[in-house]
LUMFI-691075 format. One line per field, with one value per atom (N, C-alpha, C, O, CB): residue number from 1; residue in one letter; atom name; x negated, y negated, z negated. Coordinates in pm, whole numbers. Each point is the difference from the previous one (the first is absolute). Glycine has a CB too. Layout:
pos	[NUM | ...]
code	[A | ...]
site	[CA | ...]
c1	[X | ...]
c2	[Y | ...]
c3	[Z | ...]
***
This chain:
pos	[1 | 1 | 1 | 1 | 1 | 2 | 2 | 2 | 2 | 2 | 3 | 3 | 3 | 3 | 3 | 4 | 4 | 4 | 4 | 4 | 5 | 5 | 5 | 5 | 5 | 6 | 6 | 6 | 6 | 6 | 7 | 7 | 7 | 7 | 7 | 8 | 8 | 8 | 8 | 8 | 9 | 9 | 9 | 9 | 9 | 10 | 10 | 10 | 10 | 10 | 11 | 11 | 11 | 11 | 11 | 12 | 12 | 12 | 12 | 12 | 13 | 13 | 13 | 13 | 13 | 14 | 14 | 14 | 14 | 14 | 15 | 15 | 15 | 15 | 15 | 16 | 16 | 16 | 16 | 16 | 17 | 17 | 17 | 17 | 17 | 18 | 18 | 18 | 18 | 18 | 19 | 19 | 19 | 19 | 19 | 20 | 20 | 20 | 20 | 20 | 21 | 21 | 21 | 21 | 21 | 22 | 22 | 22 | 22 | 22 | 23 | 23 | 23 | 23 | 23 | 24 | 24 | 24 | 24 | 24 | 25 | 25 | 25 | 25 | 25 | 26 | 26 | 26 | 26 | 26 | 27 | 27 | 27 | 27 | 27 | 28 | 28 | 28 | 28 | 28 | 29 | 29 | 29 | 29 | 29 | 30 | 30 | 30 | 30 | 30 | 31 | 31 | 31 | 31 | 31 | 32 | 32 | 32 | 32 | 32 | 33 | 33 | 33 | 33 | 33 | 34 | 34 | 34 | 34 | 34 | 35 | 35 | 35 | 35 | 35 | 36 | 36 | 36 | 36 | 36 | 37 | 37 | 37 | 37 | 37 | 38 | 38 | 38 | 38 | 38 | 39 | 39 | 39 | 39 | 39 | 40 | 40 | 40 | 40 | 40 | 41 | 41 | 41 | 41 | 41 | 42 | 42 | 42 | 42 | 42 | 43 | 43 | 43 | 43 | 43 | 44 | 44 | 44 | 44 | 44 | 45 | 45 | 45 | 45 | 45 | 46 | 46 | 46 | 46 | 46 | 47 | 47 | 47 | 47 | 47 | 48 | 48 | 48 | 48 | 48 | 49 | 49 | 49 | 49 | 49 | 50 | 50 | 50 | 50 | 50 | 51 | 51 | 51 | 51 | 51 | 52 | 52 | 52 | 52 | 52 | 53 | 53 | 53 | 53 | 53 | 54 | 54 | 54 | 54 | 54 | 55 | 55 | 55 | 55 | 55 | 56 | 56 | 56 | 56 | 56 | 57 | 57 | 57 | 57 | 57 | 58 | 58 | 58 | 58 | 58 | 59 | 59 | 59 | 59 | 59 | 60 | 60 | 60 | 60 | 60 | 61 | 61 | 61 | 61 | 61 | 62 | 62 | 62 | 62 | 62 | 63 | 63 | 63 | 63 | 63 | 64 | 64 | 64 | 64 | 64 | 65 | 65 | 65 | 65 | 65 | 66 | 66 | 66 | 66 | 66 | 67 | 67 | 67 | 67 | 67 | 68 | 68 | 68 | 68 | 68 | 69 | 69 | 69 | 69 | 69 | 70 | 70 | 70 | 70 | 70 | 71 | 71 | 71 | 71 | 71 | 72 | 72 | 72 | 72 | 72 | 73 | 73 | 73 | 73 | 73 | 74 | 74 | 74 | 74 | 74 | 75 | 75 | 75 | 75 | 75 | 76 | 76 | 76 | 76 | 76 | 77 | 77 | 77 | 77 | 77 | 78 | 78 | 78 | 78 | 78 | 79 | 79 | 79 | 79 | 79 | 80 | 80 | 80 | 80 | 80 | 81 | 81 | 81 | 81 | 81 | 82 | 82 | 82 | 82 | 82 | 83 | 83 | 83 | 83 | 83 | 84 | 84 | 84 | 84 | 84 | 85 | 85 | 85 | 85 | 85 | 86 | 86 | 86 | 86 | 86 | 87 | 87 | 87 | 87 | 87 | 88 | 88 | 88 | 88 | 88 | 89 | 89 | 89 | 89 | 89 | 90 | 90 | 90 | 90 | 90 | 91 | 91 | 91 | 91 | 91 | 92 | 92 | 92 | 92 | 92 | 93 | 93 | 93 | 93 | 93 | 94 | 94 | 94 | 94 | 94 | 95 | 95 | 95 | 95 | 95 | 96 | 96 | 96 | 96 | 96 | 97 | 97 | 97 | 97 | 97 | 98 | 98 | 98 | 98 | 98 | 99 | 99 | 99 | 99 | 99 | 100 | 100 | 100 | 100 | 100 | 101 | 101 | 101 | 101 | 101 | 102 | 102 | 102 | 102 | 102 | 103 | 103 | 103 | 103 | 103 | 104 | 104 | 104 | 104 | 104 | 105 | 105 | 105 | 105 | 105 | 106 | 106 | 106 | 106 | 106 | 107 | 107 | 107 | 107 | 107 | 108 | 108 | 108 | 108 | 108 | 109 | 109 | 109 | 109 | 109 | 110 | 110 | 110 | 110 | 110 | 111 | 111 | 111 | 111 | 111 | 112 | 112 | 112 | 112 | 112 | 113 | 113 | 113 | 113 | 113 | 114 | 114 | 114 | 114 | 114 | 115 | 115 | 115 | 115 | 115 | 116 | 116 | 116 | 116 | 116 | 117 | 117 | 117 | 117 | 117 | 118 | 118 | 118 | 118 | 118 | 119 | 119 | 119 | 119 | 119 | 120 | 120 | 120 | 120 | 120 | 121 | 121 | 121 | 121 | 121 | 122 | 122 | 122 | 122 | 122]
code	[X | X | X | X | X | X | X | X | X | X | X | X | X | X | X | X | X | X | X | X | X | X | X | X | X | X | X | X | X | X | X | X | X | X | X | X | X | X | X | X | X | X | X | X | X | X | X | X | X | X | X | X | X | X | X | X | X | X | X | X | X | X | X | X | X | X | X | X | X | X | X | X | X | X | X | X | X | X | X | X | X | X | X | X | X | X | X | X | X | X | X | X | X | X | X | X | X | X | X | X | X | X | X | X | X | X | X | X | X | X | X | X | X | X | X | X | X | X | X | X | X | X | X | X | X | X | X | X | X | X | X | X | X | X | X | X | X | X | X | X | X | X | X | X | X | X | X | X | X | X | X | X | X | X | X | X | X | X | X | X | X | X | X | X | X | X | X | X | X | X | X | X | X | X | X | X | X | X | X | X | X | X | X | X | X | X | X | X | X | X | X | X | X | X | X | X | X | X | X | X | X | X | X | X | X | X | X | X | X | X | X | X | X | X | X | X | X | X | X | X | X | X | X | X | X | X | X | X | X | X | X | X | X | X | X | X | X | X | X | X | X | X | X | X | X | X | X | X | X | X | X | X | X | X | X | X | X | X | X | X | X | X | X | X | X | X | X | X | X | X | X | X | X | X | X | X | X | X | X | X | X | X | X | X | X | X | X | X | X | X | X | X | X | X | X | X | X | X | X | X | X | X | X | X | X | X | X | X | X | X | X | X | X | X | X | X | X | X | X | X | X | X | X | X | X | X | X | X | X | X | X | X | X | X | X | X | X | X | X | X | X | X | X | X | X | X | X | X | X | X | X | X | X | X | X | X | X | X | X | X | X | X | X | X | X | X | X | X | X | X | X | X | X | X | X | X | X | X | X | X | X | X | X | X | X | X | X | X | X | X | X | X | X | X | X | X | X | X | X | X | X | X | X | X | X | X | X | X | X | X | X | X | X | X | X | X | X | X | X | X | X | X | X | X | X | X | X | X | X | X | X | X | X | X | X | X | X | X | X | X | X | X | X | X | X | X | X | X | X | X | X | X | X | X | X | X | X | X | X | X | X | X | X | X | X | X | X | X | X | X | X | X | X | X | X | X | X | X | X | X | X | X | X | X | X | X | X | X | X | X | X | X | X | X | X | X | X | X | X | X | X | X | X | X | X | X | X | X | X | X | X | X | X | X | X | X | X | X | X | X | X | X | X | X | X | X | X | X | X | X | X | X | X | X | X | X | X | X | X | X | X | X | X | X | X | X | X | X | X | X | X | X | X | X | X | X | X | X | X | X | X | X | X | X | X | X | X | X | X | X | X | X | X | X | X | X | X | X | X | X | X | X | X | X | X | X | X | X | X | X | X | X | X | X | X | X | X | X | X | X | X | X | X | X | X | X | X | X | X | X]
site	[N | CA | C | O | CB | N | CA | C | O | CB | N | CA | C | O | CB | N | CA | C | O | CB | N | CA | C | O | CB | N | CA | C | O | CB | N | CA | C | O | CB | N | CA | C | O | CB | N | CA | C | O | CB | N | CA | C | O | CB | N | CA | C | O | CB | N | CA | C | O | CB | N | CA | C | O | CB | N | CA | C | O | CB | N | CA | C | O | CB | N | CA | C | O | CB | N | CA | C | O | CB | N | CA | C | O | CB | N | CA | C | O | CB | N | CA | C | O | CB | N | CA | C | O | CB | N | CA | C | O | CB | N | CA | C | O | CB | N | CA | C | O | CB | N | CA | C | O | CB | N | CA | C | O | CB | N | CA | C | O | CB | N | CA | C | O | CB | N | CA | C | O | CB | N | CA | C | O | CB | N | CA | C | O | CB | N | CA | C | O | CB | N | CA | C | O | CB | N | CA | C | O | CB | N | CA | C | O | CB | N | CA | C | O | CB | N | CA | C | O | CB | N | CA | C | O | CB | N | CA | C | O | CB | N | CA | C | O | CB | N | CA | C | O | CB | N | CA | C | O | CB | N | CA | C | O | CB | N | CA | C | O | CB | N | CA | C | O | CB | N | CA | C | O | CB | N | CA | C | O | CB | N | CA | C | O | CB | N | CA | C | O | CB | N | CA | C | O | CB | N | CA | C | O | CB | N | CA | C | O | CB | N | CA | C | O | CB | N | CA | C | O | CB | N | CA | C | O | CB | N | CA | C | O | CB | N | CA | C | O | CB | N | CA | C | O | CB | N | CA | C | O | CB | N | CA | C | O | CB | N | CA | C | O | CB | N | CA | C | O | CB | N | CA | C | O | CB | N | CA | C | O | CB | N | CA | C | O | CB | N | CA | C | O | CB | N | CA | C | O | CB | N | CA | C | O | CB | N | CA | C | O | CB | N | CA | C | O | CB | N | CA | C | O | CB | N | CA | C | O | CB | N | CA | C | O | CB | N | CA | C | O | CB | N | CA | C | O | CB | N | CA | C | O | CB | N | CA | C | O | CB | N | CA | C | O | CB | N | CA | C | O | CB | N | CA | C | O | CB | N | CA | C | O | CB | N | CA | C | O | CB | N | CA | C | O | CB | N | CA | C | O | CB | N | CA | C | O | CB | N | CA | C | O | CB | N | CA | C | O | CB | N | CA | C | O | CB | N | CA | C | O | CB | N | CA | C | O | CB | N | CA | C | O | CB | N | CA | C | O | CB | N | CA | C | O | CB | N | CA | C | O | CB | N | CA | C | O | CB | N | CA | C | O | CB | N | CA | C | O | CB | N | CA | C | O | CB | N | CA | C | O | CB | N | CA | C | O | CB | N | CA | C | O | CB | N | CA | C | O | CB | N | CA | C | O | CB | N | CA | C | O | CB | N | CA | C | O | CB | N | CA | C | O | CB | N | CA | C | O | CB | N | CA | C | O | CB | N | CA | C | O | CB | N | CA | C | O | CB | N | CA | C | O | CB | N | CA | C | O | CB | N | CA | C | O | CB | N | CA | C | O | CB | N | CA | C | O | CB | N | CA | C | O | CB | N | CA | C | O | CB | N | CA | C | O | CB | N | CA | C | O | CB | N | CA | C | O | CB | N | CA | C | O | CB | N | CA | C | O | CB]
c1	[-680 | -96 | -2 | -109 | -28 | 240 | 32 | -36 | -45 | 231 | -174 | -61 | -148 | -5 | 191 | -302 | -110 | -64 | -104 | 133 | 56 | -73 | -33 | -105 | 249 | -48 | 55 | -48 | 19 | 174 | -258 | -26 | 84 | -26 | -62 | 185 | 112 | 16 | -9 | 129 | -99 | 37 | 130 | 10 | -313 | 394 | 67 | 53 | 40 | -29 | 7 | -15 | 129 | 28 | -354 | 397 | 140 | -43 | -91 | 258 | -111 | -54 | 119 | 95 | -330 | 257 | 85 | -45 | -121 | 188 | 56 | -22 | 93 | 109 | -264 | 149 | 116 | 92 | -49 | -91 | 283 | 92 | 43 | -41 | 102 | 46 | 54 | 63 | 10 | -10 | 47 | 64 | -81 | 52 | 113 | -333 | -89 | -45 | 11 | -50 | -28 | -105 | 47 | 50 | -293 | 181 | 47 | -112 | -99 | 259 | -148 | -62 | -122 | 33 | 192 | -328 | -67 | -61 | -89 | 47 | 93 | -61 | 13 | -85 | 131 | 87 | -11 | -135 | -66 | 256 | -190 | -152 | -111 | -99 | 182 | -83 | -120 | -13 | -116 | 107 | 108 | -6 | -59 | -108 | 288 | -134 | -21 | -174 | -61 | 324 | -320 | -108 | -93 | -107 | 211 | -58 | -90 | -37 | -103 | 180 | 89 | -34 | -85 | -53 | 269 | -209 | -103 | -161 | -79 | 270 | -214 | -107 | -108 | -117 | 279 | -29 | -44 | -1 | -103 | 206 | -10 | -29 | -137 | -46 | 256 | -330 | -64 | -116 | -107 | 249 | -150 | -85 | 7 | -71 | 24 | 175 | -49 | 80 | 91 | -95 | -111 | 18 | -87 | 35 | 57 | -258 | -70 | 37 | -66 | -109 | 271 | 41 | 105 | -18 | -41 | 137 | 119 | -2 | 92 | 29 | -311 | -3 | 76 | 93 | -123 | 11 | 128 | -112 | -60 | 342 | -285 | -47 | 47 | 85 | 15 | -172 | 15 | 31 | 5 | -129 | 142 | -18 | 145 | 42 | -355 | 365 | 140 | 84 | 45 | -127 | 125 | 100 | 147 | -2 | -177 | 282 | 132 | 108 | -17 | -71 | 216 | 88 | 122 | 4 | -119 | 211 | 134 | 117 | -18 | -89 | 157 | 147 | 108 | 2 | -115 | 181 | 188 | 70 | -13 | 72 | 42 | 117 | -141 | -96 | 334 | -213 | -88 | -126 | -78 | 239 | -229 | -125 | -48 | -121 | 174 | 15 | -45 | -55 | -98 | 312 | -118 | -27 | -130 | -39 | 317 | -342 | -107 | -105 | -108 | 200 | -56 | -135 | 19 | -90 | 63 | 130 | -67 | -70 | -64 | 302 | -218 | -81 | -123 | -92 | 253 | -188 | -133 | -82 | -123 | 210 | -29 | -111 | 43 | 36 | -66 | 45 | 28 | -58 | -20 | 303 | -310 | -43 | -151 | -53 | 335 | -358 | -133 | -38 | 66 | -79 | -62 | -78 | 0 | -91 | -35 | 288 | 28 | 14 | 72 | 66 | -226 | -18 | 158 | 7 | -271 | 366 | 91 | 85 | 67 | -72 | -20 | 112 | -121 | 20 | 167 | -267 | -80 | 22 | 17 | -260 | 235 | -39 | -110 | 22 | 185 | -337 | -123 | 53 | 23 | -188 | 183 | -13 | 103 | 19 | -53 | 87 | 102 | -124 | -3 | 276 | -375 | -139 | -43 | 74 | 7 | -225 | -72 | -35 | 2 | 102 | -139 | -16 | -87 | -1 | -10 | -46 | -159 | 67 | -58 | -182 | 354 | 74 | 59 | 13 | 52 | -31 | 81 | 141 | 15 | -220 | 297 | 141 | 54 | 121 | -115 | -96 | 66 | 17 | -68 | 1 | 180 | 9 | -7 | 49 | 58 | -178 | 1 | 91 | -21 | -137 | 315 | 90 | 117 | -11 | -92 | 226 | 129 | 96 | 2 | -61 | 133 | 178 | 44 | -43 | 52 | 118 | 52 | 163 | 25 | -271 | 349 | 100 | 100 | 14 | -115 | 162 | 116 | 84 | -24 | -79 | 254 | 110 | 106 | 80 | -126 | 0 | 94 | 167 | 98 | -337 | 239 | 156 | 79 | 122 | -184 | -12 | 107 | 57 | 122 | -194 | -25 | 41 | 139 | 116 | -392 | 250 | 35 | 188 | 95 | -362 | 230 | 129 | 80 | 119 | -265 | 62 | 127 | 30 | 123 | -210 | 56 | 37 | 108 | 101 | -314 | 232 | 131 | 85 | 118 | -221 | 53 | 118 | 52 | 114 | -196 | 29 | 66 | 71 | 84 | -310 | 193 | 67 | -66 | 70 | 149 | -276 | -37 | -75 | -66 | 13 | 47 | -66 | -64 | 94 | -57 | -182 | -28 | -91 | -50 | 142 | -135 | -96 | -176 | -71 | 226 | -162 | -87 | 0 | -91 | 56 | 170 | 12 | -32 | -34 | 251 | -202 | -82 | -111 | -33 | 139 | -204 | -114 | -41 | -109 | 105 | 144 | -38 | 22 | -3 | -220 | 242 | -10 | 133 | 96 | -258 | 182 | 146 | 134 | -27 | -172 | 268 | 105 | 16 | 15 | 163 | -182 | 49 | 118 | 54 | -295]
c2	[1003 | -107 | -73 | -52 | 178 | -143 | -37 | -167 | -58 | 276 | -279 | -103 | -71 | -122 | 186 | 7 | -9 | -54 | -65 | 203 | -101 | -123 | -109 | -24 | 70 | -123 | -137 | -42 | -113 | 160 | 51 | -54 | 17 | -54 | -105 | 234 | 32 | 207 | 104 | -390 | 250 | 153 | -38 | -102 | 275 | -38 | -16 | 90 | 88 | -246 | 171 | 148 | -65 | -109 | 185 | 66 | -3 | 44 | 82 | -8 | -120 | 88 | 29 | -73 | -23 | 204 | 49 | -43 | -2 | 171 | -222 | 33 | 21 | -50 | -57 | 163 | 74 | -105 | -113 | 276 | -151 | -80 | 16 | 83 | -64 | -141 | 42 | 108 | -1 | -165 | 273 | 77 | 127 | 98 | -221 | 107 | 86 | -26 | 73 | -30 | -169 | -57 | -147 | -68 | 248 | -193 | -167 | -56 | 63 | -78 | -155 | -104 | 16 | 72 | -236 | 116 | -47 | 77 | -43 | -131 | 342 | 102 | -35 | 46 | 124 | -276 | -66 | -34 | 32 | -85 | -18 | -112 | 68 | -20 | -201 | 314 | 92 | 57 | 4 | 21 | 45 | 52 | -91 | 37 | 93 | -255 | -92 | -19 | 16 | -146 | 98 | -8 | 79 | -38 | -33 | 227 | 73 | 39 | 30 | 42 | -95 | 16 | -149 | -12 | 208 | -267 | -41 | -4 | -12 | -69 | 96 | 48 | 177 | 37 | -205 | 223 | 124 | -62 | 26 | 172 | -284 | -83 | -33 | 38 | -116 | -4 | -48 | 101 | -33 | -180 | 339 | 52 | 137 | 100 | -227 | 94 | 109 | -130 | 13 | 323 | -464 | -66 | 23 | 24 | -173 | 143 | 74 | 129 | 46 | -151 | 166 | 111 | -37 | 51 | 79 | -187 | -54 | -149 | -78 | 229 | -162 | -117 | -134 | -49 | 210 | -193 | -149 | -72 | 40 | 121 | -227 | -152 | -22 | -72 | -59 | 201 | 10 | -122 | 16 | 168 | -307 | -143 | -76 | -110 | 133 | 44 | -21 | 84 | 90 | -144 | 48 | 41 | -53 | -82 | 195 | -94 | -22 | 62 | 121 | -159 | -22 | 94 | -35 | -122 | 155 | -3 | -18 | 37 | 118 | -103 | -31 | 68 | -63 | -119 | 254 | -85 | -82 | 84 | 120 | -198 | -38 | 108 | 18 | -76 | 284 | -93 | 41 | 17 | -42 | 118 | -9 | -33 | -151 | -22 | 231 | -284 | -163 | -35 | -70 | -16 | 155 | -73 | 98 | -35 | -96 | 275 | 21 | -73 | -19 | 207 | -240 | -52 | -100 | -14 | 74 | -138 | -163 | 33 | -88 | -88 | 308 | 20 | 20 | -64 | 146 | 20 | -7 | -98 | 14 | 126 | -251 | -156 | -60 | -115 | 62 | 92 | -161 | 118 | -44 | -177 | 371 | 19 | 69 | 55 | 10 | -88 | 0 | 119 | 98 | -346 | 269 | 106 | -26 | -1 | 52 | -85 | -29 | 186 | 88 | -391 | 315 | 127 | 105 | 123 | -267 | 42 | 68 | 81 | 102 | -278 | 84 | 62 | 115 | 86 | -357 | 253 | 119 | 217 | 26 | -326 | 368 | 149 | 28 | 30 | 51 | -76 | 48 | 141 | 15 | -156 | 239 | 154 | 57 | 115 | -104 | -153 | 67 | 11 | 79 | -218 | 58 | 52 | -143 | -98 | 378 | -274 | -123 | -45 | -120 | 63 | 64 | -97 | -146 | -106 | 343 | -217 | -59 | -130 | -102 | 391 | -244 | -113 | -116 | -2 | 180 | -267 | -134 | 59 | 83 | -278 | 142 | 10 | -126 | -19 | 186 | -277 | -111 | 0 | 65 | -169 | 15 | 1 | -125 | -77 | 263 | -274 | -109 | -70 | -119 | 187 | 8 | -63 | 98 | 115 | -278 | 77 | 55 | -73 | -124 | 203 | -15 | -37 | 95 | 115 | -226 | 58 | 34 | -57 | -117 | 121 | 78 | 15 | -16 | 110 | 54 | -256 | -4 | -75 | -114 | 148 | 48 | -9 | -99 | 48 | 236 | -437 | -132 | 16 | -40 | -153 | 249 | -75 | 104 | -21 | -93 | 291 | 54 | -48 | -11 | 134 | -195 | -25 | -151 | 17 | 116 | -228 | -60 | 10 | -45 | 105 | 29 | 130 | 42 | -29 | 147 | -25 | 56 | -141 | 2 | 273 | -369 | -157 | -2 | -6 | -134 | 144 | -63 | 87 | -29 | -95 | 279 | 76 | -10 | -37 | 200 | -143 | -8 | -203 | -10 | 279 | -366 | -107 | -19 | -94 | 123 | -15 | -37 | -133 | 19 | 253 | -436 | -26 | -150 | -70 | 328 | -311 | -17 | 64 | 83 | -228 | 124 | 56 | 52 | 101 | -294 | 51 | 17 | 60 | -1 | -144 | 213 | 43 | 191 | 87 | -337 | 273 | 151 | 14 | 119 | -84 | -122 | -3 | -10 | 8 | -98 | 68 | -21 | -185 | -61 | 304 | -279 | -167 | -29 | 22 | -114 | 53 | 5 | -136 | -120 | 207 | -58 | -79 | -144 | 31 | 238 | -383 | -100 | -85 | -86 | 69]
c3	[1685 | 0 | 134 | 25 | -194 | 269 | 109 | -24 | 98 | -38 | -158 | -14 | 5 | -14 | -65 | 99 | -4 | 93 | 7 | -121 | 191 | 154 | -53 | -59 | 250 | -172 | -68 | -131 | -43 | 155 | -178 | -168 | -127 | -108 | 233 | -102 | -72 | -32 | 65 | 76 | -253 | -4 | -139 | -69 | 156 | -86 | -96 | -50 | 78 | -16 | -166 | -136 | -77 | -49 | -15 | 80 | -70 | -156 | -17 | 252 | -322 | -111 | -78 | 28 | -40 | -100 | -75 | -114 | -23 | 147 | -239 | -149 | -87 | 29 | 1 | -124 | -96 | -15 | -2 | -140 | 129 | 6 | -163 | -82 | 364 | -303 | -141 | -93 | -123 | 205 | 23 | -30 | -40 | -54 | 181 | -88 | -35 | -106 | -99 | 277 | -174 | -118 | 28 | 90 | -94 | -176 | -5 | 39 | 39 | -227 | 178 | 48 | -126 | -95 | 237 | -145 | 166 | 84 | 74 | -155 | 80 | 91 | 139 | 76 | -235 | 229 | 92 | 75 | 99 | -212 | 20 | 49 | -26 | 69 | -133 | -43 | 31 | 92 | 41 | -199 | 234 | 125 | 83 | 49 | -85 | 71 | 106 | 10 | 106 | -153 | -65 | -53 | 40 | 47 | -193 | 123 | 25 | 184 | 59 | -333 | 326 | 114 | 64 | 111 | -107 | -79 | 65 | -3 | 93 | -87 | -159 | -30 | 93 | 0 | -240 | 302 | 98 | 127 | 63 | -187 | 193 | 104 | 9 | 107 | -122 | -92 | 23 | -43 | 50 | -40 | -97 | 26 | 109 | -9 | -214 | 348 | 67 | 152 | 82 | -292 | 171 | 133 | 89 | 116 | -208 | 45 | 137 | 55 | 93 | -169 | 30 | 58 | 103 | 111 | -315 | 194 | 84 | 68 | 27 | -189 | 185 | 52 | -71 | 64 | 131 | -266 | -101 | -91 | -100 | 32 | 106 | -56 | -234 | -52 | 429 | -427 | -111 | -103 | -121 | 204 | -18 | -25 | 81 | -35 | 24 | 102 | 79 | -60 | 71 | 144 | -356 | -8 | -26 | -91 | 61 | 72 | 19 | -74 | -20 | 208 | -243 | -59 | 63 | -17 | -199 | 274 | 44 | -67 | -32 | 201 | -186 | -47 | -34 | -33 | -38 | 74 | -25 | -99 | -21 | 285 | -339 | -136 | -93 | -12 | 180 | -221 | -83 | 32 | -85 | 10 | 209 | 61 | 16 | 5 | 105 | -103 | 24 | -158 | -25 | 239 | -320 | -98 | -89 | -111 | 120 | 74 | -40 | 63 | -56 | -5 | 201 | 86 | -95 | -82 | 361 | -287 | -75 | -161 | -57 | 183 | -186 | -113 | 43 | -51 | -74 | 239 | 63 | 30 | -7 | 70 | -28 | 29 | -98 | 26 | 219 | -374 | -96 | -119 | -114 | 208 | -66 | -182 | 5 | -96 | -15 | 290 | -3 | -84 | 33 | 2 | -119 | -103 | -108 | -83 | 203 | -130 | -123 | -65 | 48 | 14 | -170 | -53 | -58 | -13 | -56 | 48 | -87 | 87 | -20 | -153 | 299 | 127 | 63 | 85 | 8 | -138 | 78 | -92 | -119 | 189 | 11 | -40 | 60 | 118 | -144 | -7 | 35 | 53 | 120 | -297 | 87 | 3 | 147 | 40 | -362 | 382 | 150 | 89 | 94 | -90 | -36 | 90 | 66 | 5 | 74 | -26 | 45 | -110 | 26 | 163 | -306 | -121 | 58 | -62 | -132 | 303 | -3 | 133 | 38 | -101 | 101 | 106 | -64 | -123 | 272 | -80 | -8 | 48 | 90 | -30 | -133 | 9 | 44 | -14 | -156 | 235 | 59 | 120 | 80 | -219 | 172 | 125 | 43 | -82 | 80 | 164 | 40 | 54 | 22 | -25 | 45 | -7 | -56 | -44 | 222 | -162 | -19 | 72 | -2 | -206 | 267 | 58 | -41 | 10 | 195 | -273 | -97 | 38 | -29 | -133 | 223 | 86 | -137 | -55 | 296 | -298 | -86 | 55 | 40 | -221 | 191 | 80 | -138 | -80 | 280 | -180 | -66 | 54 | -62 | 80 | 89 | 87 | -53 | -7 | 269 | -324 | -83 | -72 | 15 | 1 | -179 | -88 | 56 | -39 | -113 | 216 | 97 | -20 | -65 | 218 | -47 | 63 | -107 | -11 | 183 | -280 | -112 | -63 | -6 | -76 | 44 | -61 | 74 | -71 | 22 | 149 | 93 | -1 | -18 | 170 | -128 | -9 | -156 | -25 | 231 | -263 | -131 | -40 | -90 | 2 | 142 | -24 | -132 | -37 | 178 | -208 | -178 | 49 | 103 | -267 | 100 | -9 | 103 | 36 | -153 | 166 | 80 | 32 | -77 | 53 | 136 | 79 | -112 | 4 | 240 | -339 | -73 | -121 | -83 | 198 | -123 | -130 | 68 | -80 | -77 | 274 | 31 | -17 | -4 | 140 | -153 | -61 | -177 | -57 | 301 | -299 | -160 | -37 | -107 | 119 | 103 | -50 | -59 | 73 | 121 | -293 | -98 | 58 | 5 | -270 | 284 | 94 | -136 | -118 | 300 | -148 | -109 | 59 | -69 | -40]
***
């Protein structure tokens, strides 16, 4: 919690990957840890209303589920615990690496540039 001076603290969190459990146990994970973030923030000093999600690759694309699916109920699992918390978060950066997809386009030669994205060559 070396961040606290300053107003910052930051919590790594874990969640089951594909090879354990399928989707959307992902985001339930994400969810819940945040839902324990905020009911054990007067404990760790944290602003229950500042919350943040970061991540890149596959973490980027749970933080951006985190600020765009709010309490939306279907993505939620009550029973991982906190039932009584918010699973939103007040922001997201959300680290997705474009210059790969980019990169394999060129190494492989297929195409133009816009067709590594799906845009159909005419």
């Amino acid at each position: 919690m070396g961040f606290l001076g300053p107003g910052y603290a930051i919590v790594s969190i874990n969640y089951r990957l594909s090879g354990e459990a399928l989707w959307p146990v992902h985001i339930h994970d994400c969810k819940a840890a945040v839902r324990w973030l905020r009911a054990h923030a007067a404990e760790y000093h944290l602003d229950p209303d500042k919350i943040a999600a970061w991540g890149s690759s596959a973490g980027g694309h749970l933080a951006a589920m985190l600020g765009t699916s709010g309490d939306v109920q279907t993505l939620e699992d009550l029973s991982l615990g906190n039932p009584g918390q918010s699973s939103r978060v007040q922001a997201v950066i959300d680290i997705i690496w474009l210059m790969i997809v980019h990169l394999i386009g060129e190494r492989n030669r297929k195409g133009t540039p816009g067709s590594y994205y799906g845009v159909k060559d005419y």
